[in-house]
Backbone bond lengths (Angstrom), bond angles and torsions (degrees), N, CA, C in turn:
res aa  C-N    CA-C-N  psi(-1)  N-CA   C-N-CA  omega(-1)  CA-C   N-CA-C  phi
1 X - - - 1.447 - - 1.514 107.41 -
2 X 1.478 110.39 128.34 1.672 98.99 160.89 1.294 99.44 -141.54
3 X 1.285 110.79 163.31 1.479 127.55 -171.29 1.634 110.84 -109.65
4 X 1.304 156.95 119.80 1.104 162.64 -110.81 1.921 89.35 -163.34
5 X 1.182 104.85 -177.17 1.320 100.67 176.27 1.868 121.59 -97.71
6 X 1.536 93.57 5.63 1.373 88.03 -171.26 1.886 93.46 -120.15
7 X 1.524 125.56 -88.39 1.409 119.31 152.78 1.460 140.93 -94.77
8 X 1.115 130.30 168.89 1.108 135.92 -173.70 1.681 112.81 -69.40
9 X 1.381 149.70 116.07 1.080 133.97 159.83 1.633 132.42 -97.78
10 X 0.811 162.66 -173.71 1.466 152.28 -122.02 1.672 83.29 165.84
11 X 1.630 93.66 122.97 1.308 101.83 177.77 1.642 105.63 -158.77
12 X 1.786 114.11 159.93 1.472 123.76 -157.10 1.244 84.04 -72.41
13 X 1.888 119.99 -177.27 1.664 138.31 152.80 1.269 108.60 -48.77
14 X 1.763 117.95 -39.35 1.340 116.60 -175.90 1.928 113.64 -84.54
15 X 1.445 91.59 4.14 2.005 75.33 171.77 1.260 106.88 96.46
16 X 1.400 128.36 6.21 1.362 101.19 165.99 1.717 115.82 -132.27
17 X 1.445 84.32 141.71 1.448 103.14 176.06 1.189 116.36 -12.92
18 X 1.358 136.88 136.94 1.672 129.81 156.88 1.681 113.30 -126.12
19 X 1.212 109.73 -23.78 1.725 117.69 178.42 1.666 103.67 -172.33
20 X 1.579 96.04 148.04 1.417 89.94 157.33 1.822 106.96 -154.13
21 X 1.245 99.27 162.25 1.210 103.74 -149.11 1.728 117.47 -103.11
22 X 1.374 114.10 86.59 1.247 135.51 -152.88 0.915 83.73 -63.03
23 X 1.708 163.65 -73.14 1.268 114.75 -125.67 1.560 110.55 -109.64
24 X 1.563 126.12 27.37 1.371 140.13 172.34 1.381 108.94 -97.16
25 X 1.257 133.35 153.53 1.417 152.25 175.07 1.151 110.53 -139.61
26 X 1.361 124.38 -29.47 2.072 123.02 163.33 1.423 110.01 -53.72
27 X 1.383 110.26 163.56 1.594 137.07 151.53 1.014 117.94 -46.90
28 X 1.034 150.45 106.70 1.653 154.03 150.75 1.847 136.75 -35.82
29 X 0.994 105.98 100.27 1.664 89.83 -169.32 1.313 94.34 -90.74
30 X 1.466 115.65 128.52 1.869 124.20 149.32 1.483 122.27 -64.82
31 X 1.124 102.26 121.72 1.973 101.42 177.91 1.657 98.80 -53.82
32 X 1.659 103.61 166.03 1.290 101.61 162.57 1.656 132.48 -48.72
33 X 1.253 90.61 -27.56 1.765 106.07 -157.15 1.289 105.35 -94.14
34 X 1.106 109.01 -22.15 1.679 115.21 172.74 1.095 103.54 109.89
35 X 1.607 132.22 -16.63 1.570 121.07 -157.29 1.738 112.33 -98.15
36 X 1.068 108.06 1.00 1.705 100.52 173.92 1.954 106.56 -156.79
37 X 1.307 88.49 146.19 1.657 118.19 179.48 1.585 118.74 -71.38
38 X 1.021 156.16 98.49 1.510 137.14 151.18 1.419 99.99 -84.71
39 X 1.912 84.56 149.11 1.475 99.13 -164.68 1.654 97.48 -136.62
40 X 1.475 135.07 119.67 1.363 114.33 157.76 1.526 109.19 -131.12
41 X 1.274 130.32 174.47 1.312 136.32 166.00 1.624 103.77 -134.11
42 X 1.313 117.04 109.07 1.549 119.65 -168.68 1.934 89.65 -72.99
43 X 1.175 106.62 -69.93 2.200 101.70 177.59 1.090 130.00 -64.05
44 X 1.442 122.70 2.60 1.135 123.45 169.04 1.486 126.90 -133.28
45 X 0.947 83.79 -13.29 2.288 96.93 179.47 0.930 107.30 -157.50
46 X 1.584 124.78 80.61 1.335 111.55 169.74 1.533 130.30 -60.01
47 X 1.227 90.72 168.39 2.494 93.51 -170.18 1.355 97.21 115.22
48 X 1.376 102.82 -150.16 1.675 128.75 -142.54 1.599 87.62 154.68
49 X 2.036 84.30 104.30 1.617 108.65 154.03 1.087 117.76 -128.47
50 X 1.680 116.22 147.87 1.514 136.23 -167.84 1.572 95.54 -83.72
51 X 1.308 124.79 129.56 1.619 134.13 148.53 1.448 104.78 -97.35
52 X 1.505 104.71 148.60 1.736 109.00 155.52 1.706 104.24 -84.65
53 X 1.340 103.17 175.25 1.891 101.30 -159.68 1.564 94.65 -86.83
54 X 1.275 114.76 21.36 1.996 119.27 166.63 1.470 102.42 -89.87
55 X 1.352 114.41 -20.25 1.932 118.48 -169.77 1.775 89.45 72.61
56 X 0.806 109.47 60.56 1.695 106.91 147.11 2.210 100.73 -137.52
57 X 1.347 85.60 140.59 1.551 97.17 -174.18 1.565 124.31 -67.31
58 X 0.788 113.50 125.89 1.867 114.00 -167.51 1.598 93.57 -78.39
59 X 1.540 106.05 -79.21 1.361 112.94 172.55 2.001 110.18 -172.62
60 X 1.331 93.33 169.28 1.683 121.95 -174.16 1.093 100.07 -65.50
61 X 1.611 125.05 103.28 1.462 126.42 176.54 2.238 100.98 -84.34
62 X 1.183 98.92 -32.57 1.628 74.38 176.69 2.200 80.56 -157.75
63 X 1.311 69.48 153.63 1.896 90.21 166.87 1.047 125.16 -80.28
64 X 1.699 109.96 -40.53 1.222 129.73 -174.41 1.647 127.37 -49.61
65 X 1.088 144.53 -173.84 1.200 157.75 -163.69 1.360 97.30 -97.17
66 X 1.928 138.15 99.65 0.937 138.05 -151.31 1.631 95.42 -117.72
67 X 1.544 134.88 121.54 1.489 104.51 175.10 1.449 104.21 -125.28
68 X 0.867 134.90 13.10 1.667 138.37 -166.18 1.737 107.92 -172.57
69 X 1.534 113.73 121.65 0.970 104.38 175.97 2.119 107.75 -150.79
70 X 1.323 111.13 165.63 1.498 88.85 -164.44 1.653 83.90 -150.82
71 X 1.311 116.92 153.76 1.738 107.97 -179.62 1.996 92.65 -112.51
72 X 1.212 88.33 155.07 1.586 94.55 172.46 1.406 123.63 -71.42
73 X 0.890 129.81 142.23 1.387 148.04 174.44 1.626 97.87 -5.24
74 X 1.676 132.66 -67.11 0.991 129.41 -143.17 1.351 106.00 -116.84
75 X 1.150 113.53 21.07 1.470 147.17 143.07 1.792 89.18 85.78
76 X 1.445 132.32 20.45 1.384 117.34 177.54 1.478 119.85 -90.80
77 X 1.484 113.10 31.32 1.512 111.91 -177.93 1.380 94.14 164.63
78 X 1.812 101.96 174.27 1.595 118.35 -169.18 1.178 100.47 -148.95
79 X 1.555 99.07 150.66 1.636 100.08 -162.76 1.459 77.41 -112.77
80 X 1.503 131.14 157.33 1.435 145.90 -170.84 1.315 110.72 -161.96
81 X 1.633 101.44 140.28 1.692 100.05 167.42 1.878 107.04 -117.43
82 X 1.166 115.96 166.06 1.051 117.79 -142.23 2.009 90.65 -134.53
83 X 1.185 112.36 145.00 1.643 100.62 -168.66 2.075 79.86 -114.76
84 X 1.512 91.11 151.79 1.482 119.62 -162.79 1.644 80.77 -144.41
85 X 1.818 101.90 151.98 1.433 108.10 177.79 1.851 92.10 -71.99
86 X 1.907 110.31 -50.16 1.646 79.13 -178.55 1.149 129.72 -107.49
87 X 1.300 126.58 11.31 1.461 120.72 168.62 1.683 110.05 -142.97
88 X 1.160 134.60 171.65 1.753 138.21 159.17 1.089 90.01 -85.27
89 X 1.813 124.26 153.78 0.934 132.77 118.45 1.616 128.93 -113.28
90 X 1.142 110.23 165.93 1.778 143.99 177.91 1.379 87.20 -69.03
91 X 1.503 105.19 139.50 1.755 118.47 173.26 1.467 96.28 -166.44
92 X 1.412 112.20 137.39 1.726 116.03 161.70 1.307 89.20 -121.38
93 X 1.673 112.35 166.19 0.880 132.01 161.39 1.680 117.08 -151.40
94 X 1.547 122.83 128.10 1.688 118.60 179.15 1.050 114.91 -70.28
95 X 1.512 114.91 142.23 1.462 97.98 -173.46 1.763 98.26 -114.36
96 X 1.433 124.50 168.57 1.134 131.39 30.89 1.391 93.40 -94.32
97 X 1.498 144.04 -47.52 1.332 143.09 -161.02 1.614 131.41 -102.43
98 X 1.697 100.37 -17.16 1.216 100.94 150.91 1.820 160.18 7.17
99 X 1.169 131.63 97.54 1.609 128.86 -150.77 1.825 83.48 -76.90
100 X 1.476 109.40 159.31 1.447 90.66 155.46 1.411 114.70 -106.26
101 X 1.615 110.83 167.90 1.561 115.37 -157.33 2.023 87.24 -118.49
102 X 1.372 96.64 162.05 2.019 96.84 -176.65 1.637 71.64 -115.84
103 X 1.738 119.29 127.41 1.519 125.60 164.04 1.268 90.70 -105.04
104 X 1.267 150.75 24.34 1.502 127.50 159.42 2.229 102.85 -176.54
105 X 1.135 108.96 121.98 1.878 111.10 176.48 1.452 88.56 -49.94
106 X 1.545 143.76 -60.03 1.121 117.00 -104.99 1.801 86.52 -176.63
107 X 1.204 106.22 33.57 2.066 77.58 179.71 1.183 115.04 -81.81
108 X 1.699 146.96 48.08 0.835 134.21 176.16 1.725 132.08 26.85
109 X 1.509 103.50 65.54 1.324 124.06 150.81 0.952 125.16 -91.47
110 X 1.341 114.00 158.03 1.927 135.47 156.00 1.317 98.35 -97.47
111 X 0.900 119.92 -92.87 1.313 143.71 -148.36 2.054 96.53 -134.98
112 X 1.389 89.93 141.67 1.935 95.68 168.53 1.607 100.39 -154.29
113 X 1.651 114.43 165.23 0.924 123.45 167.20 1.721 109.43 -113.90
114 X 1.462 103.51 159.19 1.694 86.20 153.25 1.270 121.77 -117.40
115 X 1.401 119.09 140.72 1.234 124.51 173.91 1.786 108.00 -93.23
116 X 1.276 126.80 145.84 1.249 129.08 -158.24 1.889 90.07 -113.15
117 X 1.594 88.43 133.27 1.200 112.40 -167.18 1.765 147.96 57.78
118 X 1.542 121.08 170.12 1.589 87.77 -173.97 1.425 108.67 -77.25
119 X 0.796 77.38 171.25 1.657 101.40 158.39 1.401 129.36 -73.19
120 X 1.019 167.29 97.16 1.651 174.15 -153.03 1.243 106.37 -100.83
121 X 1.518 113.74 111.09 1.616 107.67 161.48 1.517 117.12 -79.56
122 X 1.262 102.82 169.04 2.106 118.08 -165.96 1.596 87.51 -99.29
């Protein structure tokens, strides 16, 4: 995958082109597993859409105003926050077909990562 200044293209180890995905202008997140794309543009397209790792579109996980989003460890879903005039909320959703779920109105995020698993005290 590389990102250029206009779309995203999808390309072999050896460098060549295989698709690119005209109607995105965001950053691309790769699942862990390799097999699917999230795609959003918070200023220009709002949402969060699923690609398979060919760049053809599965489907529109939300319409909404998407600004932070992170896939889980085992790449079967993405945790996302969603911009509201008065609060963010927390949302995962599984992908490929997945409903999405709201895990929090309001926890006051910016931005988060996930770290995989607990933590264990000594």
């Amino acid at each position: 995958m590389a990102v250029g200044f206009r779309f995203p293209d999808l390309f072999t180890p050896l460098g060549e082109i295989t698709h690119t995905i005209q109607t995105e202008t965001g950053r691309p997140a790769v699942s862990p597993d390799g097999s699917w794309l999230a795609m959003d543009n918070e200023r220009e397209r709002p949402g969060l859409r699923l690609y398979r790792a060919d760049g053809h579109m599965v489907r529109e996980v939300s319409q909404e105003s998407v600004f932070n989003f992170v896939w889980t460890p085992d790449g079967s879903g993405l945790y996302y926050l969603v911009k509201t005039e008065q609060t963010d909320r927390l949302m995962v959703v599984s992908v490929p077909d997945g409903e999405p779920i709201q895990l929090h109105p309001s926890p006051g995020l910016y931005r988060f990562v996930l770290i995989e698993g607990p933590q264990e005290s000594q």
